[in-house]
C-alpha beads as a LAMMPS data file, in Angstrom:
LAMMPS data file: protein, C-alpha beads

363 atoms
362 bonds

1 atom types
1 bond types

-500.0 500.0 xlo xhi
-500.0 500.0 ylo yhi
-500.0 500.0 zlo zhi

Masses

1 110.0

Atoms # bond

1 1 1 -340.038 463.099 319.035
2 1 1 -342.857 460.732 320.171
3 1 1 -345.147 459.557 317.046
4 1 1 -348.605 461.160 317.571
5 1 1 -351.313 459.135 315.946
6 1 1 -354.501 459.800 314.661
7 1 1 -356.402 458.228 317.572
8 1 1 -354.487 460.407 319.988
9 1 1 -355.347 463.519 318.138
10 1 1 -358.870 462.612 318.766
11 1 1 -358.568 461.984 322.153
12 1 1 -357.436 465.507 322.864
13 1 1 -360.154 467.348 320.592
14 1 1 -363.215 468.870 322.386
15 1 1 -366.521 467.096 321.748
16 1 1 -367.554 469.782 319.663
17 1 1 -365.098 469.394 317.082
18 1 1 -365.545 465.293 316.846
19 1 1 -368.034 465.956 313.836
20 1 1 -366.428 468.250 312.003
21 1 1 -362.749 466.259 312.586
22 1 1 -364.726 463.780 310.259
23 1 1 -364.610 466.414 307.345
24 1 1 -361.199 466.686 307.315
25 1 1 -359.935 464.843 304.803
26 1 1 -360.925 465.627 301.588
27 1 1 -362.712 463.088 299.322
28 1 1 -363.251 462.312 295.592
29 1 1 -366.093 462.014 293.976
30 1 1 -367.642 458.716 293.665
31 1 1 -367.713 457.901 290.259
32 1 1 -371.512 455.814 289.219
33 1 1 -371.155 452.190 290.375
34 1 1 -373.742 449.724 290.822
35 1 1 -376.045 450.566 293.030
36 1 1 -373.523 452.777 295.315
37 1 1 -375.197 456.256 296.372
38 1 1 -373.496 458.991 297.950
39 1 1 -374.677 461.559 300.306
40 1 1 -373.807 463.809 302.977
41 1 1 -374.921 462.727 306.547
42 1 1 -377.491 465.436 307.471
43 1 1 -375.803 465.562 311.324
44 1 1 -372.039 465.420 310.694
45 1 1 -371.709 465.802 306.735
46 1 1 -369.636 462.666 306.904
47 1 1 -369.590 461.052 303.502
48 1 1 -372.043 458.085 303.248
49 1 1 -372.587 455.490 300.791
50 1 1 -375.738 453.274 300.286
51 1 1 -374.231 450.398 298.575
52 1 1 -377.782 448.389 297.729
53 1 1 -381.060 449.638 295.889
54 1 1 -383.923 450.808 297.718
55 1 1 -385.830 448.155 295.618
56 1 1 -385.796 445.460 297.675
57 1 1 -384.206 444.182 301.215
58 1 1 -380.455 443.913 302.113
59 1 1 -378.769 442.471 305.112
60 1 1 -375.666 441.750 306.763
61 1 1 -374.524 438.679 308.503
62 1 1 -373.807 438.488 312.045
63 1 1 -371.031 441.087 312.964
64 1 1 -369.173 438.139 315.067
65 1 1 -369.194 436.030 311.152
66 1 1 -366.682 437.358 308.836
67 1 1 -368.421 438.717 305.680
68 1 1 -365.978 441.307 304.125
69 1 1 -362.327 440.855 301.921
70 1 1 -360.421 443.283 301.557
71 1 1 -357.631 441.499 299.246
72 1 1 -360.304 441.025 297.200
73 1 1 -362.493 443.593 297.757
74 1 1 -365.937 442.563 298.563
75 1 1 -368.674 441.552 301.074
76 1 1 -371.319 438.833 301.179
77 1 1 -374.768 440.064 302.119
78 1 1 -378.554 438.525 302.093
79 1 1 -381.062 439.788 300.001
80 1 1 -384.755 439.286 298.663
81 1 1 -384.485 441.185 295.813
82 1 1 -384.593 437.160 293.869
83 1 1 -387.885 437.040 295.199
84 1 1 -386.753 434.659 298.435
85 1 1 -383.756 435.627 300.929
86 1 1 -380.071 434.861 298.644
87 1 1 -376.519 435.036 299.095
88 1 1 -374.726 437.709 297.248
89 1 1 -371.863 438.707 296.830
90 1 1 -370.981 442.597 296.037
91 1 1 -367.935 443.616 294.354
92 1 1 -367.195 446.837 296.198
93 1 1 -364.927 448.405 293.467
94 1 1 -367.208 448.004 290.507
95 1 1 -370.718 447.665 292.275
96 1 1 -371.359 444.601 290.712
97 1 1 -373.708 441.711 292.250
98 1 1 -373.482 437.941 291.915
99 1 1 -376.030 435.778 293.589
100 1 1 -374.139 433.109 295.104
101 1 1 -377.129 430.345 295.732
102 1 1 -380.993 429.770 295.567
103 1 1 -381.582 428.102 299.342
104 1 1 -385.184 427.335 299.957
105 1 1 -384.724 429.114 303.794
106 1 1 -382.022 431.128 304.137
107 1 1 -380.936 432.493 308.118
108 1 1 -379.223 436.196 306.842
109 1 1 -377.302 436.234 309.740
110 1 1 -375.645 432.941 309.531
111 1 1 -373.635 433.612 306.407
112 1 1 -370.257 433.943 306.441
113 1 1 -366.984 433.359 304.840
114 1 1 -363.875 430.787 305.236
115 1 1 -360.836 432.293 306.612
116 1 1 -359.490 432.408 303.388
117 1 1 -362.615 433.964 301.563
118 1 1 -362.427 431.485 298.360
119 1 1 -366.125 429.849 300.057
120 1 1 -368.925 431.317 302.206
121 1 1 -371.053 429.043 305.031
122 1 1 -374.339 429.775 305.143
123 1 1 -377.895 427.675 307.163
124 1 1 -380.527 426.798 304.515
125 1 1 -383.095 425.730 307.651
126 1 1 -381.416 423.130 309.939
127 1 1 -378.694 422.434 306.844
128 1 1 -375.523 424.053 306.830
129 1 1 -374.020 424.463 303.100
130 1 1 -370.891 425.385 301.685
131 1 1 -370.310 427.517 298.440
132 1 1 -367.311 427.892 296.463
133 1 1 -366.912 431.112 295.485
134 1 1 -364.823 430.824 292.691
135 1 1 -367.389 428.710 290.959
136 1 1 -371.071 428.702 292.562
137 1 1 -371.019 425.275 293.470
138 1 1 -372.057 423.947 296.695
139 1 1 -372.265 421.133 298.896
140 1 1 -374.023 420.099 302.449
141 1 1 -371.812 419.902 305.567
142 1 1 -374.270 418.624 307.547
143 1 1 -377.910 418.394 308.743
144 1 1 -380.070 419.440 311.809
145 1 1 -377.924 422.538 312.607
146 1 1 -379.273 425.473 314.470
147 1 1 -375.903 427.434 314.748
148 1 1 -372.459 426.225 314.126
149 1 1 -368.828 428.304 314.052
150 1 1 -366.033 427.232 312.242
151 1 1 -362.745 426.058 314.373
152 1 1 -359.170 426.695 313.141
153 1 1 -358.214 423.618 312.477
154 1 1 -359.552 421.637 309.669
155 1 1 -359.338 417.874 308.303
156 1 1 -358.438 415.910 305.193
157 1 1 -361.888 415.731 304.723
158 1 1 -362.335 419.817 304.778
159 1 1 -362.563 422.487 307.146
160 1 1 -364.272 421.569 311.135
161 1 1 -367.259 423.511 313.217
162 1 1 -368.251 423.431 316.018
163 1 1 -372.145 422.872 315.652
164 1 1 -375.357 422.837 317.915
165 1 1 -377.710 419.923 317.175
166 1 1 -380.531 419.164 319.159
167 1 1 -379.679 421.416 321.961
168 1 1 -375.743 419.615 322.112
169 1 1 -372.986 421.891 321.394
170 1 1 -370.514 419.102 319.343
171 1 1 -367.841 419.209 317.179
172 1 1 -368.750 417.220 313.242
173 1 1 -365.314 415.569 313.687
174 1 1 -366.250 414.069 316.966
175 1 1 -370.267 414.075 317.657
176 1 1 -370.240 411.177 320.020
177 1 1 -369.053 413.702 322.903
178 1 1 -370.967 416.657 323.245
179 1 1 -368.815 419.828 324.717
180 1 1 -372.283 421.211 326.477
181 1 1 -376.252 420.048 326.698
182 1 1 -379.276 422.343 326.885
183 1 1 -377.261 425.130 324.200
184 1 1 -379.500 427.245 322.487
185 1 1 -379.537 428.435 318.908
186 1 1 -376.244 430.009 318.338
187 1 1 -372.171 429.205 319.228
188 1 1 -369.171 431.222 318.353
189 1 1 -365.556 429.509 318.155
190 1 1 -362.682 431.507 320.773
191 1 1 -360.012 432.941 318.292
192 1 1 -357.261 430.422 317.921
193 1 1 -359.731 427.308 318.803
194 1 1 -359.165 427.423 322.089
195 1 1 -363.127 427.133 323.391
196 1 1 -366.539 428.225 322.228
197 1 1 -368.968 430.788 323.670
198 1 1 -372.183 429.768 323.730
199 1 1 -375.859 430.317 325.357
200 1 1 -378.571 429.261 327.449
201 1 1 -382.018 429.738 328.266
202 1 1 -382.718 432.372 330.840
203 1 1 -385.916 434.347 331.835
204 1 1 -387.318 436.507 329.389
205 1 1 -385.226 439.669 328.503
206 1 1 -382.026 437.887 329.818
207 1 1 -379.710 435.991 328.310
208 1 1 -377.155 433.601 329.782
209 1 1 -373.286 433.119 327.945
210 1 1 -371.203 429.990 329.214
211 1 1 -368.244 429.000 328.057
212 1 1 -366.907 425.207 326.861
213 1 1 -362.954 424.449 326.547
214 1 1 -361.683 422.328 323.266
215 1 1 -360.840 420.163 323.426
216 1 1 -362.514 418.962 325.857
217 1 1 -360.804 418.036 329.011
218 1 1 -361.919 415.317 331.398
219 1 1 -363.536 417.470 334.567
220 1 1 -363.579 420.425 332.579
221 1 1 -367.073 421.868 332.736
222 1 1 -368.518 424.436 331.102
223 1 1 -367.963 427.944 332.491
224 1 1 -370.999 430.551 333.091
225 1 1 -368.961 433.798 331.951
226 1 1 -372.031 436.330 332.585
227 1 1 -375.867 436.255 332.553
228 1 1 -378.708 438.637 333.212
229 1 1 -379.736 441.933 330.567
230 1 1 -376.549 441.425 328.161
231 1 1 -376.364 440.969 324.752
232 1 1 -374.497 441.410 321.584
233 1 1 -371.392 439.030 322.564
234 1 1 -368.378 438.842 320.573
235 1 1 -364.773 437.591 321.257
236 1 1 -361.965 439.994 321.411
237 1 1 -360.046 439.924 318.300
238 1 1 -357.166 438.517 320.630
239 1 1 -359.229 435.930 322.262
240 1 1 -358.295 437.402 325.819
241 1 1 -361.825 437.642 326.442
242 1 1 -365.371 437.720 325.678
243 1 1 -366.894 441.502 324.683
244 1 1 -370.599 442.201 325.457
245 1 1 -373.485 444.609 325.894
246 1 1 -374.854 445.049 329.643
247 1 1 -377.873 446.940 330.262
248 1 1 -377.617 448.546 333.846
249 1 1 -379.412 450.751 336.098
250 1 1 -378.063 453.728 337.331
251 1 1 -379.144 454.788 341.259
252 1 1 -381.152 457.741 338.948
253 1 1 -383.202 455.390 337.692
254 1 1 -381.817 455.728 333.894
255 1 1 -380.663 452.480 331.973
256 1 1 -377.637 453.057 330.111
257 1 1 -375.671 450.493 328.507
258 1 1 -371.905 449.311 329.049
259 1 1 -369.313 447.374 327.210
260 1 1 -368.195 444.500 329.453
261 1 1 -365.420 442.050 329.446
262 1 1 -365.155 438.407 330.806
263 1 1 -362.289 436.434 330.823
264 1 1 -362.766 432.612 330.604
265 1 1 -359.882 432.057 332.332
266 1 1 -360.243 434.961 335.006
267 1 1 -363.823 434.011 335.606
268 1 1 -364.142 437.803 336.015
269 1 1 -366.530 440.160 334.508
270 1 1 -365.775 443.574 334.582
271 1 1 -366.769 447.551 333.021
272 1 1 -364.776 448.417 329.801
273 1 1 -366.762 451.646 328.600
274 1 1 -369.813 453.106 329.332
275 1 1 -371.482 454.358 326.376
276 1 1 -374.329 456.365 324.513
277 1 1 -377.379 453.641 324.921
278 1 1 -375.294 451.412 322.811
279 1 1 -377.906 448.714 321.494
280 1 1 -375.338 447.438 318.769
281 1 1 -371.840 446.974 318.637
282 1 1 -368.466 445.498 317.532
283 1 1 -364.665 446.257 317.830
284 1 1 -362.435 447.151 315.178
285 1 1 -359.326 444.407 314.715
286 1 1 -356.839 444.795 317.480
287 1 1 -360.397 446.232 319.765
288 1 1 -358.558 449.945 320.471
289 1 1 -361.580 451.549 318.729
290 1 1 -365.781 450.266 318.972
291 1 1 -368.691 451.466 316.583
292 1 1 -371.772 451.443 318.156
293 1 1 -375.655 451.988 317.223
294 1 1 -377.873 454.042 319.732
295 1 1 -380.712 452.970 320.372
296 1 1 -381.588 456.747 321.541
297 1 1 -384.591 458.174 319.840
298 1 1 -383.248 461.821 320.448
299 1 1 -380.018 460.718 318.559
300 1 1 -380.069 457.531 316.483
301 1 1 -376.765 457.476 315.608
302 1 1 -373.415 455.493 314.658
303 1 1 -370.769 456.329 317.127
304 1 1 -367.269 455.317 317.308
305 1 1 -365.899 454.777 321.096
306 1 1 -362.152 454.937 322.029
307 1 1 -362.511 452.632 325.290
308 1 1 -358.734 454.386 326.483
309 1 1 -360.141 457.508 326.994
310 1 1 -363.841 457.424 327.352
311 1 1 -364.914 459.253 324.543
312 1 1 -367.269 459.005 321.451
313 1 1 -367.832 460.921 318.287
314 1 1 -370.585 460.669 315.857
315 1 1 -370.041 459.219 312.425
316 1 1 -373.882 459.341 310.721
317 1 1 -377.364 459.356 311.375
318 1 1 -378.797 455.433 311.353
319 1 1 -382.757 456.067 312.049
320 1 1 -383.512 452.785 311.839
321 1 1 -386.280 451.131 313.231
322 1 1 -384.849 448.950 315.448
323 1 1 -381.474 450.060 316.266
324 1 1 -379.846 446.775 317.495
325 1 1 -380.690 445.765 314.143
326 1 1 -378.099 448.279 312.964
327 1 1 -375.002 445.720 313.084
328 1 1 -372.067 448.137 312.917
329 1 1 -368.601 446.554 312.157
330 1 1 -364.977 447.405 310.931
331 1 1 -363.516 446.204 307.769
332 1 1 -360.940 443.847 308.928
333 1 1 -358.326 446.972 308.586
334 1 1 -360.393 448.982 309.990
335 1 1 -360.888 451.697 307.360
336 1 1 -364.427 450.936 306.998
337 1 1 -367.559 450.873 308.628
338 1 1 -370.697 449.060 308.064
339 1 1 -374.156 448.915 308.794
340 1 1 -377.518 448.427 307.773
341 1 1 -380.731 450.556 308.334
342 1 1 -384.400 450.398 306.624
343 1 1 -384.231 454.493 307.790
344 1 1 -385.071 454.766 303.969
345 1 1 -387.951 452.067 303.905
346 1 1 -386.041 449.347 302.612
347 1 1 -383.352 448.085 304.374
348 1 1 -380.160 448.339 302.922
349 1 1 -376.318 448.394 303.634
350 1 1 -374.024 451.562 303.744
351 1 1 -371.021 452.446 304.625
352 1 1 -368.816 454.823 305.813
353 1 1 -364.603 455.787 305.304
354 1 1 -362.963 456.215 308.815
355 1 1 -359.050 456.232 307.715
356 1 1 -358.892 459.530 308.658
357 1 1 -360.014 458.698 311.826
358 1 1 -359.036 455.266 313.210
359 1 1 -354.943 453.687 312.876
360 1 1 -355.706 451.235 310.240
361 1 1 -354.529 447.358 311.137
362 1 1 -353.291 444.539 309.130
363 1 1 -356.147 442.856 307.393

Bonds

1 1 1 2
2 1 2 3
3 1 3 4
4 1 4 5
5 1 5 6
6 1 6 7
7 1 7 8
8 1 8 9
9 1 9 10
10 1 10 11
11 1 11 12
12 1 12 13
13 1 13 14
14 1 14 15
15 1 15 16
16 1 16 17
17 1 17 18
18 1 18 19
19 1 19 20
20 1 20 21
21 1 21 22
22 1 22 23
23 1 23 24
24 1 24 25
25 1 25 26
26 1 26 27
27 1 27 28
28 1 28 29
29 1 29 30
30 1 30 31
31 1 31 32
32 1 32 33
33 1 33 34
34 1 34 35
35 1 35 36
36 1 36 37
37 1 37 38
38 1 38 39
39 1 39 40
40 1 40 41
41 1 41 42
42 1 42 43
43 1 43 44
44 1 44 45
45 1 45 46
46 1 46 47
47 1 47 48
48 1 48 49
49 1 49 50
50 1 50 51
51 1 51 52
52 1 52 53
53 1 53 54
54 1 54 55
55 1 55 56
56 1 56 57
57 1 57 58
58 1 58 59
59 1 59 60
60 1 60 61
61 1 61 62
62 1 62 63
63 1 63 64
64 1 64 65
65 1 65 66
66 1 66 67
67 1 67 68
68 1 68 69
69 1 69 70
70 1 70 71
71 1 71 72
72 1 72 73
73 1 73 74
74 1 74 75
75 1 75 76
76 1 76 77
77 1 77 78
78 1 78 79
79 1 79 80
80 1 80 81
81 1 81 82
82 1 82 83
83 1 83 84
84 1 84 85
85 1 85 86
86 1 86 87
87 1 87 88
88 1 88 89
89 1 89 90
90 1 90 91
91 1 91 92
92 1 92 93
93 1 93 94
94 1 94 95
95 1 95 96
96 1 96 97
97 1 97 98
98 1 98 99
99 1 99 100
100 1 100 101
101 1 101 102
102 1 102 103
103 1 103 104
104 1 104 105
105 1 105 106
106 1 106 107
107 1 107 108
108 1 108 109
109 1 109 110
110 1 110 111
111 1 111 112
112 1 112 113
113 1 113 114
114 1 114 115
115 1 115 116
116 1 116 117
117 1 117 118
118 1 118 119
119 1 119 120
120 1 120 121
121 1 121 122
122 1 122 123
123 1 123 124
124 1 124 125
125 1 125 126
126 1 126 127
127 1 127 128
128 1 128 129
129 1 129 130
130 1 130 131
131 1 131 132
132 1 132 133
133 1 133 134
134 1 134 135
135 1 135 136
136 1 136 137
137 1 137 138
138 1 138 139
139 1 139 140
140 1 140 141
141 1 141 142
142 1 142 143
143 1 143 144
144 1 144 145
145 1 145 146
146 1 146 147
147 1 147 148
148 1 148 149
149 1 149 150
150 1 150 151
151 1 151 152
152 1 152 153
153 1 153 154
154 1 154 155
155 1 155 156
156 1 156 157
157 1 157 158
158 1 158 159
159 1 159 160
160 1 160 161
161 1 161 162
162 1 162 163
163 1 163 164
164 1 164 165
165 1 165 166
166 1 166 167
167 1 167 168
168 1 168 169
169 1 169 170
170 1 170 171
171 1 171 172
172 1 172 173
173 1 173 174
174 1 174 175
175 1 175 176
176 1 176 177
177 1 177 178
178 1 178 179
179 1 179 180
180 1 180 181
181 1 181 182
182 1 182 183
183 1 183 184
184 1 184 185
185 1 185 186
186 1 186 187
187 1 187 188
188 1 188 189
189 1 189 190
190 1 190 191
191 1 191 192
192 1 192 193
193 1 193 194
194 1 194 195
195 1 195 196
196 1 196 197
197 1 197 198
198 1 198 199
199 1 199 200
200 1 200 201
201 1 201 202
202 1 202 203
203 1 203 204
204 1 204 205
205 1 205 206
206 1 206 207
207 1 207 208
208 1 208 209
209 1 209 210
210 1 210 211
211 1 211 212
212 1 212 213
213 1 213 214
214 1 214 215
215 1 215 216
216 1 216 217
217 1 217 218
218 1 218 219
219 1 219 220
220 1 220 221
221 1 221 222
222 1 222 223
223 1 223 224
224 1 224 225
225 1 225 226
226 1 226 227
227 1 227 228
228 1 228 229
229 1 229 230
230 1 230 231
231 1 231 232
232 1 232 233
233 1 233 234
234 1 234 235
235 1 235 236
236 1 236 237
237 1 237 238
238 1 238 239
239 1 239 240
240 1 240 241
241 1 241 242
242 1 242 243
243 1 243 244
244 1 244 245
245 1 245 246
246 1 246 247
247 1 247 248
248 1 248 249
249 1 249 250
250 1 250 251
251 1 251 252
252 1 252 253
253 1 253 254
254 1 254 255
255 1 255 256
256 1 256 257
257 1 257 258
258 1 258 259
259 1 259 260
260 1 260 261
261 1 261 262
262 1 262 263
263 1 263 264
264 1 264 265
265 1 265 266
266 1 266 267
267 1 267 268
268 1 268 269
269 1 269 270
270 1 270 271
271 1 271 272
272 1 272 273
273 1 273 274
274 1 274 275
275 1 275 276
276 1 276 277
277 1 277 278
278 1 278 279
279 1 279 280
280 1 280 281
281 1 281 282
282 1 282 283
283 1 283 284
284 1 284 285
285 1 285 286
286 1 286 287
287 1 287 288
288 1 288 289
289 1 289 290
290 1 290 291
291 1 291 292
292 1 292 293
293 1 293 294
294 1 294 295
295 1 295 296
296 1 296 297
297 1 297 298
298 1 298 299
299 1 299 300
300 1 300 301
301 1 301 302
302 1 302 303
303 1 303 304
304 1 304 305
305 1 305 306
306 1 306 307
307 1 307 308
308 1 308 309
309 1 309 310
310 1 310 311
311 1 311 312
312 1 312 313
313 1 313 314
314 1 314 315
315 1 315 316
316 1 316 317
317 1 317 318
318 1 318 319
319 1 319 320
320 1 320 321
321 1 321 322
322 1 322 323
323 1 323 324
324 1 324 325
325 1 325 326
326 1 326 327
327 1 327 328
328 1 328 329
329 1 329 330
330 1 330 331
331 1 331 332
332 1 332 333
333 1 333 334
334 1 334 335
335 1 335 336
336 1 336 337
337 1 337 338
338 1 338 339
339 1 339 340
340 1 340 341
341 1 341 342
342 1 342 343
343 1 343 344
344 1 344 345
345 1 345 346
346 1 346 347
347 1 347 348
348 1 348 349
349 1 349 350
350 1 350 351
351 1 351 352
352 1 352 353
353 1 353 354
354 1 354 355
355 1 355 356
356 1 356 357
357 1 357 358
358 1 358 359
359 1 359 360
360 1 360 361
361 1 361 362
362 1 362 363
């Protein structure tokens, strides 16, 4: 007999019984942790938890940066509730919080954590810092950054990034030879070091995402892997290819939103899904399953895709304010979702269980 997962059970279900699949599996009660609150989502009845008070403002880092451990179990996440934007760091078994540093100007989305989550990177201004987890203390890579990624490969001296100073996309090991000029505010390291997305200016609303090899090669240029109305890029797990948002207009008139693919080696772009006014999203770890915010007004909603067969089912209500804002991501075995909404005033971080619902992968 064949083995008949989860993912193909969904795919055969009728759209009307997505929400209710969800229900399935029975849960236990969540015992008083923290700050954790559960609830039942109002659309699907899906079990949510707000994991930070409504007291002050909570935020996740980039969904491209990794943030969450599940050997360990926790997640790294911004806050003012200090007064000024923090590091924390949120033990998700007990609820407990630990403020990790006091930086003077913290960029929320920048944080995130070594690949062996024992120390978390994080842009205080133009300076990127280290912390040790283990013990709070921390240390200055460097100065004048505006975005940086960290590379596989590290040195006696510690681990390497990639880094964009004064509009020069460089490596701290080797500054004298920039990998690109004219880079704007933001780079993201290929899985397995092999290159480094990273953008240019384009006319307002558009965005521009070129691609530079490492290491460099003499005559080896920097690639233009797509441009115009796209956002939200993030490599495939994999490294195959580059993952993005593409806003496009139908011969109707309507704007809908598709999950593209480039391949820096291909120089081909090309249509993965189509989905539900996606204006947020990331793929789980081996990028067979997507969660997605819509941006609809009619339905602001978390979705999960399954790109195979073209469907999507609806985990929770997000109501946020501004949906791309959401952030949705998979814990990295992709039993959890993520995401953040101020759809109760504050914003905060919740999440949601989906083992029932998605294969899990190694973490």
């Amino acid at each position: 007999m064949h083995r008949v997962t989860r993912r193909a059970i969904l795919a055969g279900l009728p759209a009307s019984l997505f929400a209710a699949s969800s229900s399935v599996k029975k849960t236990k009660p969540l015992p008083h942790v923290g700050e954790f609150v559960r609830f039942l989502d109002p659309v699907t009845e899906t079990p949510v938890v707000r994991l930070t008070s409504l007291k002050s403002n909570s935020f996740l880092p980039a969904p491209s940066h990794r943030f969450v451990s599940v050997k360990d179990r926790f997640l790294v996440f911004s806050s003012d509730r200090a007064g000024a934007l923090a590091p924390f760091q949120l033990d998700l078994r007990t609820g407990a919080l630990t403020q990790l540093a006091r930086p003077r100007r913290l960029a929320p989305q920048s944080l995130c954590l070594n690949q062996k989550r024992t120390a978390l990177y994080f842009l205080d201004g133009d300076s990127l810092q280290e912390v040790t987890l283990a013990n709070r203390k921390s240390r200055t890579i460097a100065e004048g950054v505006s975005g940086f990624s960290e590379l596989a490969e590290s040195s006696p001296d510690g681990p390497n990034f990639l880094v964009v100073r004064e509009q020069r996309l460089e490596t701290l090991l080797n500054a004298s030879e920039p990998l690109a000029e004219g880079v704007e505010n933001f780079c993201l390291a290929r899985p397995g070091g092999k290159g480094c997305l990273f953008l240019r200016a384009a006319p307002a609303g558009e965005q521009e995402f070129w691609y530079a090899p490492f290491p460099a090669t003499p005559g080896a240029a920097p690639a233009l892997l797509a441009k115009g109305k796209v956002t939200n890029p993030v490599w495939m797990p994999s490294g195959e290819a580059l993952l993005f948002l593409r806003e496009v207009q139908r011969p109707n008139g309507v704007l809908t939103t598709e999950i593209h693919s480039a391949s820096p080696e291909l120089r081909r772009e090309q249509r993965v899904a189509t989905t539900t006014q996606f204006a947020a999203f990331s793929p789980n770890a081996d990028a067979s399953v997507f969660v997605g915010a819509s941006r609809s007004k009619a339905q602001p909603t978390v979705l999960l895709l399954l790109p195979e067969v073209q469907r999507e089912m609806t985990l929770c209500e997000h109501r946020a304010s501004h949906p791309a804002a959401v952030s949705p991501v998979f814990s990295p075995d992709s039993k959890r979702v993520y995401f953040q909404t101020d759809r109760e005033g504050k914003s905060a971080l919740y999440s949601v269980n989906v083992e029932a619902l998605v294969e899990s992968t190694p973490a």
